[in-house]
C-alpha positions in Angstrom: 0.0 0.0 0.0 3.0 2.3 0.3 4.1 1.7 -2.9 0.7 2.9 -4.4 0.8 6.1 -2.4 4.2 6.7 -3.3 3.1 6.2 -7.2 0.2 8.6 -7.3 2.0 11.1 -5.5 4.6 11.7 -8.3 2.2 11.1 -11.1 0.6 14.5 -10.1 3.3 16.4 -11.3 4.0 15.2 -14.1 0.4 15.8 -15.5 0.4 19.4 -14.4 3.5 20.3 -16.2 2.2 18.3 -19.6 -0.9 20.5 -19.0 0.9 24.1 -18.6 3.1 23.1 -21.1 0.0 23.0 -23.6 -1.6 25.9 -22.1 1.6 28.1 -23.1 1.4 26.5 -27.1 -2.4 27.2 -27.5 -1.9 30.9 -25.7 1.1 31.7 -28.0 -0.6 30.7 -31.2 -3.5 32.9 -30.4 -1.0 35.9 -29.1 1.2 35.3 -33.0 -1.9 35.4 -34.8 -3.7 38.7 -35.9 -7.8 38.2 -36.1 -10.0 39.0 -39.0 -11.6 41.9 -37.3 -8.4 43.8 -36.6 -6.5 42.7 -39.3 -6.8 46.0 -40.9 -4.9 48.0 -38.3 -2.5 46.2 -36.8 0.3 43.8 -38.4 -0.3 40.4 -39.0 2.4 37.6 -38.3 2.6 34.4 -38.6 4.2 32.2 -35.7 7.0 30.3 -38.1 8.1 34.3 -38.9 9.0 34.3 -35.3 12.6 34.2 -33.5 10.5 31.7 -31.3 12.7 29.4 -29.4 12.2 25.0 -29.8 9.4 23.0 -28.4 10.1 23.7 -24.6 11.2 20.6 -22.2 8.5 20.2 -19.3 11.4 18.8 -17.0 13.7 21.2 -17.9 12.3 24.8 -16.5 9.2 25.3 -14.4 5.9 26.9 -14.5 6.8 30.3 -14.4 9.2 30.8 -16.7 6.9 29.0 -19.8 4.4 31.8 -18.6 6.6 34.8 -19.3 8.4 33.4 -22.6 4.8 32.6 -24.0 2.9 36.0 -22.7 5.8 38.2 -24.3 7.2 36.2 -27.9 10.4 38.0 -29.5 9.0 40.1 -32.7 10.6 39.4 -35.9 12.6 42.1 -37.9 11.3 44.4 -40.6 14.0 42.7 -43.0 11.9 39.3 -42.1 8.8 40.5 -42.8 9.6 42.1 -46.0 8.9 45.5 -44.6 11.3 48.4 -46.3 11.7 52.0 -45.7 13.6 54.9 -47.8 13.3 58.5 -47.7 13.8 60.8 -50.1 13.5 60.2 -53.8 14.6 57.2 -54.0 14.8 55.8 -57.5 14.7 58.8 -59.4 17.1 60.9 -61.4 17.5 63.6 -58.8 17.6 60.6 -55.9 20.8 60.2 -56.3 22.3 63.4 -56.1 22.8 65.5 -52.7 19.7 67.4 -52.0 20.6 71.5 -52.1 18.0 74.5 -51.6 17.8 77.8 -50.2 17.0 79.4 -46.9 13.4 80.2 -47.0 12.5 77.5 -49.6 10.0 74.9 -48.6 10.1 71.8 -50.0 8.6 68.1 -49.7 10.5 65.6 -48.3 9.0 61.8 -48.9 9.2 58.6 -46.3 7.9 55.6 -47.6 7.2 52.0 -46.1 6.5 49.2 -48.3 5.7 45.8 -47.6 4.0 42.6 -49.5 0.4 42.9 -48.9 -0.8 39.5 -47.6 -4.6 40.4 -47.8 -4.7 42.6 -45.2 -3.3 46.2 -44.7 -1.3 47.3 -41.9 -1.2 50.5 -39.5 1.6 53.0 -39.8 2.0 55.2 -36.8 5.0 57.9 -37.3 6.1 58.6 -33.5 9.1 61.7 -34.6 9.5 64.5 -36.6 11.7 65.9 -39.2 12.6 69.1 -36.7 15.9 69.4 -36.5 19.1 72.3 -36.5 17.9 74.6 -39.5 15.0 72.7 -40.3 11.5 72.9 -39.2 8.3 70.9 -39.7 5.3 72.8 -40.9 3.3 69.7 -41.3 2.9 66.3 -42.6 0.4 63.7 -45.3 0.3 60.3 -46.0 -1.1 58.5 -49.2 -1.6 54.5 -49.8 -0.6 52.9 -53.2 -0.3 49.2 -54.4 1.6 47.6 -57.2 2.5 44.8 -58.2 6.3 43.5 -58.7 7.7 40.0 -59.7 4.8 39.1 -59.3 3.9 39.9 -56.1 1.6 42.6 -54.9 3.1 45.4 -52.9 1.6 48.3 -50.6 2.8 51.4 -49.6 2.6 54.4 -47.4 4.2 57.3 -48.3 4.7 60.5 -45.6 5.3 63.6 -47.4 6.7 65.8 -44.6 6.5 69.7 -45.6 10.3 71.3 -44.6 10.9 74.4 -44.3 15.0 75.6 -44.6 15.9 78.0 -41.7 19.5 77.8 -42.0 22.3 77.7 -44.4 25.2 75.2 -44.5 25.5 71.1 -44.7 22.0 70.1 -42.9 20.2 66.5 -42.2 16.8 65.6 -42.3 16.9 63.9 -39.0 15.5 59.9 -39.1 12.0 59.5 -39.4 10.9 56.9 -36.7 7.2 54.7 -37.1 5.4 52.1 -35.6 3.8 49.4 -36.3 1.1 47.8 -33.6 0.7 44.0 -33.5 -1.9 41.8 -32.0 0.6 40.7 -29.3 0.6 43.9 -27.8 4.1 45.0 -28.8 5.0 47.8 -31.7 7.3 47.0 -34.6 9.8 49.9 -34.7 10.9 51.4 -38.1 13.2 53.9 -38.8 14.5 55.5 -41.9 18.1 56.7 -42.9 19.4 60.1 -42.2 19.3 62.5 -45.7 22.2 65.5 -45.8 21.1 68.5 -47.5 23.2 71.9 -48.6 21.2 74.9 -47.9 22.7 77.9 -49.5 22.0 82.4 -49.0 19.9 83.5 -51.1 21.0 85.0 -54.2 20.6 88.5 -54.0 21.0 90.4 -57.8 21.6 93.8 -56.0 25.2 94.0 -56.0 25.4 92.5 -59.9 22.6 95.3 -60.8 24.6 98.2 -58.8 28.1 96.5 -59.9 27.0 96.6 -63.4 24.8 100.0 -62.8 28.0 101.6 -61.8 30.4 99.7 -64.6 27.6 101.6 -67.0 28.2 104.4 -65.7 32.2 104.5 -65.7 32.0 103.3 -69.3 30.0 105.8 -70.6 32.2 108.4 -68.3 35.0 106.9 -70.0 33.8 107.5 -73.5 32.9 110.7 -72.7 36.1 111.8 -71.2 37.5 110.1 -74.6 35.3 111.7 -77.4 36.1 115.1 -75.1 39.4 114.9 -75.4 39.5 113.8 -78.9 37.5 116.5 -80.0 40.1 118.5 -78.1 42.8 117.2 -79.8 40.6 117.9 -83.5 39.9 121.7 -81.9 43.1 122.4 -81.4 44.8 120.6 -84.5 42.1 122.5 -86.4 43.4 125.9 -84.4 46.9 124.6 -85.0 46.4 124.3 -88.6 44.5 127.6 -89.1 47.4 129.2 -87.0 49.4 127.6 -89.6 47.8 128.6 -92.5 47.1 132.2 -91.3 51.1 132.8 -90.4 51.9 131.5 -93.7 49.8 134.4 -95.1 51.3 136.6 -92.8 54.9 136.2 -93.7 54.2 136.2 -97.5 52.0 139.8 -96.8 55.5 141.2 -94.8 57.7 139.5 -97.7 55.8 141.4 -100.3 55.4 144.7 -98.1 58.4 146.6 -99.8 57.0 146.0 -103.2 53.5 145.8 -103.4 50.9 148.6 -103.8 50.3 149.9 -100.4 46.3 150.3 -100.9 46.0 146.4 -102.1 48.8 145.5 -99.6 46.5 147.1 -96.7 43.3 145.5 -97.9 45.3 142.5 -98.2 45.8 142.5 -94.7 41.7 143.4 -93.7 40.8 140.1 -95.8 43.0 138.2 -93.6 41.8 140.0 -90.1 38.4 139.1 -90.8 39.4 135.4 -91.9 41.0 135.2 -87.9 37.9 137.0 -87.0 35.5 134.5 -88.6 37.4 131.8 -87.2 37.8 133.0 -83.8 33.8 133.9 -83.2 31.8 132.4 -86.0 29.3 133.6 -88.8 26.5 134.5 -86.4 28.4 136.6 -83.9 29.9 137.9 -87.3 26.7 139.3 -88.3 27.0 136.9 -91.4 24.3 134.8 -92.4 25.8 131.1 -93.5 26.9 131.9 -97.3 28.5 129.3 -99.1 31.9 129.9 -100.2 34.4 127.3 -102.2 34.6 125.1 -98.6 30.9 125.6 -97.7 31.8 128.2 -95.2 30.7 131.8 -95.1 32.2 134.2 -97.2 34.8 136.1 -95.1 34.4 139.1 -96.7 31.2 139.4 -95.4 32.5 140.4 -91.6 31.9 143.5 -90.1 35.1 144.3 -88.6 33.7 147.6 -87.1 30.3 145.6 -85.6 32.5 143.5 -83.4 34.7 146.1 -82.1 31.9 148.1 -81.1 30.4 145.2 -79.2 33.8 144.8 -77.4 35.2 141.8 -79.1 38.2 143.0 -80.7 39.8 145.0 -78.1 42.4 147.4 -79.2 41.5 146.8 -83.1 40.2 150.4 -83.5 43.6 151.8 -84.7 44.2 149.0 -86.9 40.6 149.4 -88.5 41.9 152.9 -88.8 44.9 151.9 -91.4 41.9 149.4 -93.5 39.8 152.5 -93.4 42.3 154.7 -95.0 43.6 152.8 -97.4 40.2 152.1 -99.1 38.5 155.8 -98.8 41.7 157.9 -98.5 44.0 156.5 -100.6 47.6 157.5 -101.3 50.4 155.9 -101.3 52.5 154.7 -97.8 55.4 154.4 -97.0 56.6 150.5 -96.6 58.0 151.2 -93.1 54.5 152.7 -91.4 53.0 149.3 -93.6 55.8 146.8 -91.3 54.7 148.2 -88.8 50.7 147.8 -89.3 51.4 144.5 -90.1 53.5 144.0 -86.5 50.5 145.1 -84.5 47.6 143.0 -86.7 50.3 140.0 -86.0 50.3 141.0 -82.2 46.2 141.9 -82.3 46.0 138.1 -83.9 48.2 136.3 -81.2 50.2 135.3 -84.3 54.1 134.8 -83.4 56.8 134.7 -86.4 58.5 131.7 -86.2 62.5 132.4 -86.0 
């Protein structure tokens, strides 16, 4: 009878552990297992994806410890359930370059999560924000797409985060962070990469527009201060070669003063005076309308001598005009000396110096 007692006091044991042990199976299968009615917010996962440790050894660990391993399963990784996240435009021409903008531009910065639909969508909860040194967040929207690739139908979520640049210099776009809930009670974490961007000043025209605004304006001073001087230079080689011309006359006229008539010698001498006078003040202050001569210039015959010394334009001309005067009203004949010495002052009167 011992025996017996001894025997049914072990077998208890034994049957409470096989029991336990099939408690935790049945409670981890319904913990692994999303159901119908949520499966369209919360992420659905089958037990083989599991890191699940073996079929457990009753004799090996005790009550307890079954409990806890079976009320809190290890989750899988995104990589294992096919689960992907990029930011950025990823894919695209301009992906691959090094995102640049401007301080005060706002652009729109995409995060996506894609997985293989398995009839059944999934809830994506983004727990951060793209706020970071330079950057700030003015908001955030999500849109849902499927496709289909190698054959397999895919789903997506795509945040579109709205960035505005505050700051210049190399800037990130911080990590985006989500979650996604699962029937067990736990959250799948998710996190995207990090995404450098150059934000550069503004570019302001306003020095190029005053730069080139001034450059204008000492160009144009430039050609002004060179067509002024080169119609200096054409004055005065025009002045030089009137000078020229006019004390070439003058030294023939003195050459010929011994021998010529003294009356023509005299007028002579007026035609050339009012030649320097036509030059030196022009037709209109000449009292000469514009008559055409052999060069297309007025006549200089035509001067009034006697008008423009009584408007105080030929000072010290009245004795001179006195000689002219004589020699076509009074005539007689002069003597070649007092001639010399008429033509000294009209050289003097002129500003006409014999050249030694």
């Amino acid at each position: 009878m011992k025996e017996k007692n001894v025997n049914s006091k072990t077998a208890k044991p034994v049957k409470a552990k096989k029991a336990k042990a099939e408690n935790q199976e049945k409670n981890a299968d319904s913990l692994l297992v999303a159901t119908k009615k949520d499966s369209t917010n919360v992420l659905a996962i089958e037990p083989d994806s599991l890191n699940a440790p073996g079929d457990l050894d009753a004799g090996a660990v005790d009550g307890d410890s079954v409990g806890n391993d079976a009320g809190m399963p290890a989750l899988p990784t995104a990589e294992q359930l096919g689960i992907t996240i990029t930011a950025g435009n990823v894919g695209s021409a301009a992906g691959n370059a090094l995102l640049s903008a401007t301080v005060g531009d706002t652009i729109n910065f995409p995060v996506t999560v894609s997985w293989s639909v398995n009839g059944s969508a999934i809830l994506v909860v983004p727990t951060s924000s793209a706020n970071a040194k330079g950057i700030l967040q003015l908001g955030v929207s999500q849109e849902s797409s499927r496709s289909v690739k190698d054959g397999k139908e895919m789903a997506q979520i795509t945040f579109n985060y709205k960035l505005v640049m505050q700051d210049t210099g190399n800037l990130n776009i911080p990590a985006m962070r989500f979650e996604i809930p699962t029937p067990m009670g736990q959250s799948l974490d998710l996190r995207s990469d990090s995404v450098p961007i150059r934000v550069d000043a503004p570019f302001n025209a306003m020095p190029f527009i005053a730069g080139g605004a001034v450059g204008v304006c000492v160009l144009l001073a430039a050609l002004w201060r060179m067509r002024k001087r080169a119609n200096l230079r054409a004055a005065t080689a025009a002045k030089n070669a009137f000078e020229n011309a006019l004390r070439e006359k003058m030294v023939v006229l003195k050459q010929r003063v011994m021998v010529a008539d003294s009356r023509e010698w005299l007028l002579e001498l007026e035609g050339i005076c009012k030649e320097y006078a036509l030059h030196q003040f022009g037709a209109s202050a000449c009292g000469i309308a514009a008559k055409a001569g052999d060069a297309g210039m007025p006549a200089a015959s035509a001067v009034n001598l006697d008008a423009l010394v009584a408007d105080g334009k030929l000072d010290g001309w009245k004795p001179l005009l006195e000689e002219f005067a004589h020699a076509r009203y009074g005539g007689g004949k002069r003597d070649s000396f007092e001639n010399k010495e008429t033509w000294k002052l009209a050289m003097t009167l002129m500003g006409i110096k014999e050249e030694d």
